[in-house]
VEXTOR-435951 format. One record per residue (C-alpha): z negated, x negated, y negated. Coordinates in pm, whole numbers, padded with zeros to 5 digits, always signed. Last residue first. Layout:
% residues N
ZXY;...
//
This chain:
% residues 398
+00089-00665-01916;+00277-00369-01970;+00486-00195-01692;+00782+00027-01767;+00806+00339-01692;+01035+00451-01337;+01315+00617-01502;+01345+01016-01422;+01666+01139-01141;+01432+01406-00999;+01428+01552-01336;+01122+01626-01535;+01008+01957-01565;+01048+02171-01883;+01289+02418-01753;+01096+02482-01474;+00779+02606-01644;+00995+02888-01794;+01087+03027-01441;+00810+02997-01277;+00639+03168-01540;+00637+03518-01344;+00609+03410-00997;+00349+03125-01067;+00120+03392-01219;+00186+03694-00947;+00045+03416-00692;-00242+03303-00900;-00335+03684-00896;-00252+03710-00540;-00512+03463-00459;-00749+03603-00698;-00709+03896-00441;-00829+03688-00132;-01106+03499-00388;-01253+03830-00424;-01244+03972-00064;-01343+03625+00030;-01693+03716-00197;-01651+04081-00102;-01707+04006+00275;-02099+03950+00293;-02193+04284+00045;-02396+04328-00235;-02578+04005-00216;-02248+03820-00176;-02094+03964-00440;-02376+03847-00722;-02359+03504-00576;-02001+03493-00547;-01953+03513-00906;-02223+03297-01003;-02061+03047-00770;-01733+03120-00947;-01835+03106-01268;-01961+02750-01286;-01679+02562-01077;-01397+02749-01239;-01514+02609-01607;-01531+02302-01385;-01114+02369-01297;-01037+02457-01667;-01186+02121-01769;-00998+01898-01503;-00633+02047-01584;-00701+02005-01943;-00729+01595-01804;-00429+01676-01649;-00259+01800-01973;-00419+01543-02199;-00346+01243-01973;+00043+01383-01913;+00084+01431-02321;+00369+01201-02340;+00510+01264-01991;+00554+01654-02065;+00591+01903-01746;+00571+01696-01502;+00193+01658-01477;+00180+02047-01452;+00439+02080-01146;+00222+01747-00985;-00083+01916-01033;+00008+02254-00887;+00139+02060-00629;-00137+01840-00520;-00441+02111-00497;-00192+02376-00402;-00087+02183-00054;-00489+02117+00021;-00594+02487-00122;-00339+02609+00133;-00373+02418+00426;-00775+02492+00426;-00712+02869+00366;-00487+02902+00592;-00716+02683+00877;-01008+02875+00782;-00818+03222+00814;-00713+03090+01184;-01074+02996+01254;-01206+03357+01050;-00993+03567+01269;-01112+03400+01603;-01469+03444+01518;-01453+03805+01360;-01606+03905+01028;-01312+04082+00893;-01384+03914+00543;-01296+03639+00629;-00938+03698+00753;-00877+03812+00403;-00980+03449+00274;-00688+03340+00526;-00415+03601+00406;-00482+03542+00039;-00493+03114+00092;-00145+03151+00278;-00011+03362-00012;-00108+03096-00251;+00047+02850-00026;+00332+02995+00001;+00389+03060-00389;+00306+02741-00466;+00526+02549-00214;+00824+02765-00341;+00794+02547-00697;+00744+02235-00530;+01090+02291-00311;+01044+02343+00081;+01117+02094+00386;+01049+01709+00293;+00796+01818+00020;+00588+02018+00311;+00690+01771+00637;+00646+01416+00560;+00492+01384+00235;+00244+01656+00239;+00214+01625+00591;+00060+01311+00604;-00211+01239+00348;-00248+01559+00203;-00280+01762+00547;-00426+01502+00771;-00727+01486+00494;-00766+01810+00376;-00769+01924+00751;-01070+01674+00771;-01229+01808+00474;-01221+02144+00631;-01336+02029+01011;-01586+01861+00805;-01729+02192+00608;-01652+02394+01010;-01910+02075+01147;-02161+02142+00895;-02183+02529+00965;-02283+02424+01303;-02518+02180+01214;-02678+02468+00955;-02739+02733+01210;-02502+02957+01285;-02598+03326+01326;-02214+03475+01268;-02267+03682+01008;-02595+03540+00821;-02536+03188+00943;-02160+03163+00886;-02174+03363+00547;-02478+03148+00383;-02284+02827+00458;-01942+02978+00290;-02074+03055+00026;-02080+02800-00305;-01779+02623-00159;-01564+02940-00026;-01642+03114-00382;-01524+02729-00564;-01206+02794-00404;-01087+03155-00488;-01255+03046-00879;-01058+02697-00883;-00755+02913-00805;-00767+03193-01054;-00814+02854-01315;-00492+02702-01176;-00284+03008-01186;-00410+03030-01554;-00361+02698-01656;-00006+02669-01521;+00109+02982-01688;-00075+02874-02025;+00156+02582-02031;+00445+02774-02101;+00335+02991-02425;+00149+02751-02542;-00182+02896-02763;-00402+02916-02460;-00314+02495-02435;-00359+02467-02781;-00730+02607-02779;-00801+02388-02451;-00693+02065-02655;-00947+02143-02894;-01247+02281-02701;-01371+01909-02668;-01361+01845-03049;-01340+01458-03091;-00964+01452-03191;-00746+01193-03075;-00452+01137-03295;-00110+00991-03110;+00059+00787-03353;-00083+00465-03225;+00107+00543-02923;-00017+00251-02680;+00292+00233-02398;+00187+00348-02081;+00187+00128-01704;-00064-00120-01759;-00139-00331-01473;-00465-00353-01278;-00574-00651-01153;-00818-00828-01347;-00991-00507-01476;-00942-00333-01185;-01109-00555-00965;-01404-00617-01139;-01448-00208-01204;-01389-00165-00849;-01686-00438-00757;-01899-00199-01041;-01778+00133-00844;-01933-00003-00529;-02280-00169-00661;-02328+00215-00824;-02254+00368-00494;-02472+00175-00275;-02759+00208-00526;-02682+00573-00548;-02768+00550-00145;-03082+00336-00135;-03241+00577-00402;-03420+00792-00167;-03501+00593+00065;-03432+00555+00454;-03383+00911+00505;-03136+00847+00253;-02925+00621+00411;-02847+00808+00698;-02820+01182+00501;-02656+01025+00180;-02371+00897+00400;-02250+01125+00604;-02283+01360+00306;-02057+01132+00144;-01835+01035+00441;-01652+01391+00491;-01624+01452+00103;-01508+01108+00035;-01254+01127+00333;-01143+01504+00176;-01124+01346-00194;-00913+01035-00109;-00666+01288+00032;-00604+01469-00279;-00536+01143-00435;-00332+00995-00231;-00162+01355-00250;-00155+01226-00624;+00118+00976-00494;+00337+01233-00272;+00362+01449-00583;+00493+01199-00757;+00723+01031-00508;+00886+01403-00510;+00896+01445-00874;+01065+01102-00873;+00973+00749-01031;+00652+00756-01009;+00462+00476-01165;+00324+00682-01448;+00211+00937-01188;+00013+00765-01029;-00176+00630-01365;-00187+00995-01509;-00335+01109-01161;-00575+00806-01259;-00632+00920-01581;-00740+01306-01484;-01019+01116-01239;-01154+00922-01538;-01257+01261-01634;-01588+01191-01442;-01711+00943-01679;-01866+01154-01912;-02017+01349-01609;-02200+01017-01495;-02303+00964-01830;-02450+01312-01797;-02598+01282-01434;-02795+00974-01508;-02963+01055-01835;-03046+01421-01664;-03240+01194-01387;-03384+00993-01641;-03537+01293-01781;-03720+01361-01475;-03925+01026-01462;-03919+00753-01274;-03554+00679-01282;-03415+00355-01154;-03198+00516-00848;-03023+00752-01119;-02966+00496-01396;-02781+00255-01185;-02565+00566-01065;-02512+00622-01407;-02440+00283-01522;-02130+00249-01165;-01945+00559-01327;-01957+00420-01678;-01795+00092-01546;-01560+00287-01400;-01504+00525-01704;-01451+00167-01924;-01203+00032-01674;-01016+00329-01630;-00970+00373-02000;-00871+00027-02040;-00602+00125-01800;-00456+00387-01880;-00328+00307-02249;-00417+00329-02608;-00326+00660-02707;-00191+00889-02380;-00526+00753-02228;-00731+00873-02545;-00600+01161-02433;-00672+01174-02096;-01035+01069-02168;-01109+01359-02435;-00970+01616-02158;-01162+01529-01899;-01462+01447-02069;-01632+01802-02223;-01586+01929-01882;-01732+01635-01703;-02016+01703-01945;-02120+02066-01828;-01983+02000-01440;-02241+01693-01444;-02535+01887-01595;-02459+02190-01329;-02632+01969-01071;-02904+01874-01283;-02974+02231-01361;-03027+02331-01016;-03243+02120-00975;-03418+02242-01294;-03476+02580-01180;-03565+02548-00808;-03876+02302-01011;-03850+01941-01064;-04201+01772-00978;-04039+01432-00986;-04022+01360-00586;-03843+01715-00615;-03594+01585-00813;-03561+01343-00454;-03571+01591-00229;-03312+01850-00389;-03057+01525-00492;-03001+01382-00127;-02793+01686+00024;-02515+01689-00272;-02578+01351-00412;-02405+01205-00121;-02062+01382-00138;-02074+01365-00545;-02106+00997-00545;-01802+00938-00241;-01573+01212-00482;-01648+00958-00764;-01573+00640-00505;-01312+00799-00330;-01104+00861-00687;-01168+00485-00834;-01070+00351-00407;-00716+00572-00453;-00684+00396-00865;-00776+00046-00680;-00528+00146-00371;-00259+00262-00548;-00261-00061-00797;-00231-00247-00528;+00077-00077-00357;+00000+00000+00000;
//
């Protein structure tokens, strides 16, 4: 693999790696501070909060003065907040360590900016931020691994594994990472957060994108915040079981992304007819759900499962081609709108769930067909505005 591939792929595990061992570690050791149900919970939506506010600000400044240094910095920033996690002894070191974590989270929008950049195809593009998408299943199948061995060793031991990996990255990046964007001094960066989002609402072709993708971080972010409850209050799992069907999803992320994507999905069916199948595929699946059956919900996991994986990449790589000069800004838009997703739809499925078990996949079935009737109607508009399949490969600075 291409060096720079693997040091943006290894930025992109690393996050994803943070966020898979925080996830079981995080309750026991707040709790080591006195933190209450309350504040836990808190510290968890602390990171969405400021990743929100970061993703955008850190693609732009990427369309300004480059990828790289950007990268760089957001590793580095990455690496202080871990640091700053294991070292607490108190509870508001914990918040310290989980917002400049979040600040650095948009670094994730640069490096599908990066991948892209070198692309020199919509098809090699897409193919590239599957890299990506793949990355995030292994990180999200090791993580937990991860913060559950080393963590009933200590506490900390984990985020100090994690913070020593993304400062080696940061070392390697910065000596061997190559610049792929031209600085555009012209390019002004404003520091309002909501910004960008306002002109997004306000265009009239990127809103299509936005939407479908926002419908779709609410269908997902249901399964994520419920699925556990549903398999041991329908089916009586207990919470091994209902481990093994959240790796049996990262894995299909993984196989699906990393292989298929590029030799069988892109290979067979145009980007554009990808994202209608695939929301149609997530629909069907999240409707099996809500049957209640064994056999229906396996072959509605596996729908779903393909389809988020193929959407994830896609939808990305349609968006990302829309407008190379403002690629940062749009993907790192692309990151905001999906953790505005990630807070309302575990409310969401919260309030469903206790009102009936099926509604939540009930829900994210017909959000499904929402994002479905969205790509249908501006698919149209958003391809006249995509690159060519013929585009230059940029040039590389430095």
């Amino acid at each position: 693999m291409d060096q720079r591939k693997l040091i943006i792929v290894l930025t992109v595990f690393i996050d994803v790696l943070g966020l898979g061992i925080v996830i079981p570690i995080l309750p026991f050791y707040a709790q080591s501070f006195g933190a209450s149900d309350i504040t836990i919970t808190l510290l968890f939506a602390t990171f969405a909060f400021f990743s929100f506010f970061s993703a955008p600000l850190l693609g732009a400044i990427s369309d300004k003065i480059g990828r790289k240094p950007v990268l760089v910095i957001s590793i580095l920033s990455t690496s202080l907040g871990w640091f700053v996690f294991a070292l607490a002894n108190s509870i508001w070191m914990l918040f310290l360590g989980r917002i400049i974590d979040g600040l650095a989270a948009g670094n994730i929008s640069t490096a599908q900016s990066y991948l892209s950049d070198i692309s020199k195809s919509d098809k090699e593009r897409t193919a590239n931020l599957g890299l990506i998408g793949a990355s995030f299943g292994v990180g999200f199948i090791v993580g937990p691994m991860i913060g559950g061995l080393l963590g009933s060793l200590g506490h900390t031991i984990p985020f100090w594994l994690v913070g020593s990996m993304a400062l080696l990255n940061c070392v390697w990046a910065l000596f061997n990472l190559t610049e792929v964007k031209e600085k555009d001094h012209r390019k002004k960066i404003s520091l309002n957060p909501f910004l960008p989002i306002i002109k997004a609402v306000k265009d009239k072709l990127l809103i299509y994108g936005y939407s479908a993708w926002f419908v779709f971080g609410i269908a997902i972010s249901i399964q994520q915040s419920i699925l556990t409850l549903f398999l041991m209050r329908v089916f009586g799992y207990n919470e091994f079981v209902a481990g093994l069907f959240l790796t049996a999803i990262g894995v299909v992320l993984v196989l699906n992304q990393g292989f298929f994507l590029k030799r069988f999905w892109i290979r067979n069916f145009s980007e554009g007819r990808l994202e209608l199948m695939m929301f149609v595929s997530m629909a069907f699946g999240f409707f099996l759900y809500s049957w209640k059956i064994p056999g229906l919900f396996l072959i509605g996991l596996v729908l779903v499962s393909v389809g988020q994986s193929v959407l994830r990449v896609v939808m990305t790589s349609q968006m990302a081609g829309i407008d190379p000069q403002k690629r940062g800004e749009i993907l790192g838009i692309l990151n905001s709108v999906m953790s505005v997703s990630m807070i309302i739809g575990p409310a969401l499925a919260s309030l469903l769930f206790v009102s009936h078990v099926s509604l939540p996949f009930i829900t994210s079935s017909l959000l499904a067909l929402v994002g479905f009737a969205i790509i249908f109607c501006g698919r149209e508009k958003l391809c006249k505005r995509r690159l060519p399949e013929d585009v230059e490969p940029p040039m590389v600075i430095g």
